[in-house]
N, C-alpha and C positions, 0 to 999 in steps of 0.2 A: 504494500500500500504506500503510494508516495503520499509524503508530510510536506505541507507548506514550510518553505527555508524564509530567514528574513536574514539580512548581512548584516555583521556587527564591524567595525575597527574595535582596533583595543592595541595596547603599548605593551609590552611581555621584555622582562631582562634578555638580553641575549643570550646569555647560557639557555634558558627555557626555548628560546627558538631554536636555538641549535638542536635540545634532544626533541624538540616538537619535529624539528625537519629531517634528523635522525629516525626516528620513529617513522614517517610518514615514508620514507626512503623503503625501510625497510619493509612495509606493509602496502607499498605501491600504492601510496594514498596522495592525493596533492594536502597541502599543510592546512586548507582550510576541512574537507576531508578527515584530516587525522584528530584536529580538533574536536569535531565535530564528537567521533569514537571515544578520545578519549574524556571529554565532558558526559557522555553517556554513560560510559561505564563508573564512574565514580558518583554520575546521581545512582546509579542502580545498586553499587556496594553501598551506599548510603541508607538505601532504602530497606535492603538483606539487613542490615546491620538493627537498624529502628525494628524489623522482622525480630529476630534475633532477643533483639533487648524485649521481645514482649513475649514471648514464648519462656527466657528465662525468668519473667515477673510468675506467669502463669506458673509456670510448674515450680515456683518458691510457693505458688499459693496453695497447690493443689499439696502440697510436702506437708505445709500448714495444717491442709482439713484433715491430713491423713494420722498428724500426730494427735491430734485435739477427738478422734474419734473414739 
């Protein structure tokens, strides 16, 4: 399914452009391309991780009812 793109600028230190266009090199991406991949996957480990921290509350809880029984 194609997503609607909208183009951003943005200023990045040069070391960051550098492993941005290392990266992009290596996965035959152009550097707006790689950007793109790697702002995706860091919202999505973000998202695993928020995952994660609510599954560890839950099963603190469920420890809870299981000792109080």
């Amino acid at each position: 399914m194609k997503q609607d793109k909208k183009r951003i600028n943005t200023l990045m230190p040069v070391d960051i452009v550098r492993k941005l266009d290392a990266y992009a090199n290596e996965m035959g991406l152009s550097r707006g391309n790689a950007l793109s991949v790697i702002v995706k996957q860091y919202f999505d480990q973000q998202e695993g991780l928020k995952a994660m921290s609510s599954v560890e509350q839950l099963a603190e809880k469920l420890q809870e009812l299981a000792k109080n029984r």
